[in-house]
N, C-alpha and C positions, 0 to 999 in steps of 0.2 A: 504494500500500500504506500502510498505517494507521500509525504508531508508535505500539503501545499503551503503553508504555515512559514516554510521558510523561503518562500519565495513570491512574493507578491504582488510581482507580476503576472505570474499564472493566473491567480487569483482575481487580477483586474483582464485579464483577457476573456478568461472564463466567462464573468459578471458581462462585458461585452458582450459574447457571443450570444449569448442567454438572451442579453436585450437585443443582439440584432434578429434572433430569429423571433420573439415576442415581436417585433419591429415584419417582419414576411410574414408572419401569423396573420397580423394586422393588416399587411397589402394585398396578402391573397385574400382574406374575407373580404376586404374593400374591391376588388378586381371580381370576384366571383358578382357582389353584388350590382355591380357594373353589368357585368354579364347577364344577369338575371331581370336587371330593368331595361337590355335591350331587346330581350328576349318577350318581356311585357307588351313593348312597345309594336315587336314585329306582330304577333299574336294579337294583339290591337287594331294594327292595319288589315292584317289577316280579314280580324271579322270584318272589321268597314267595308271590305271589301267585297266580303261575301253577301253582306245588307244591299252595298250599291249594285251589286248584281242582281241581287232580288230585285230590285225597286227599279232596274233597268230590265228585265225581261218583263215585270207585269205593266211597264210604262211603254214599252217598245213591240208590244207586241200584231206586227206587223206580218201582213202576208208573203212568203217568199220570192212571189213571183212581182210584189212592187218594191222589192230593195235594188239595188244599182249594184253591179257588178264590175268587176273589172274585164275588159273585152267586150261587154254589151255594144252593142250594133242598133242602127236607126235605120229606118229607110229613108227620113228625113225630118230635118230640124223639127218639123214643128212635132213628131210625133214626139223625138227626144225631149222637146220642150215640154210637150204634155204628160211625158213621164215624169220629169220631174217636177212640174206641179205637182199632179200624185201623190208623189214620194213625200212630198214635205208639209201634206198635210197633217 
């Protein structure tokens, strides 16, 4: 067994150490909670997200054949015109 006693620097390193890891103790609870209120936050937008999807299909519910496509074709203006009238009622 050691006699720390006679040497007291060991003693003040020890006490150091002690506190630095009391001291990462501290920064990882602190860091975890970090984590944990981003984690809140995502799970947050999550739902909104999932609410704005609801409140956007029962609000947009539109028939397939009057939404606008990509490559959709007119035979001419005024028809494409009157599609999109249509569309944006």
């Amino acid at each position: 067994m050691a006699d720390w006693s006679s040497n007291p620097q060991d003693l003040n390193s020890m006490h150091e150490v002690g506190q630095l890891e009391e001291q990462m103790e501290d920064l990882n609870s602190i860091h975890e909670l970090g984590q944990l209120e981003e984690q809140t936050e995502d799970l947050n937008s999550i739902h909104e997200l999932g609410q704005l999807e609801e409140q956007t299909e029962f609000l947009c519910n539109v028939d397939e054949e009057y939404v606008p496509k990509v490559g959709m074709t007119f035979m001419s203006c005024t028809e494409a015109n009157d599609f999109y009238k249509e569309y944006a009622k």
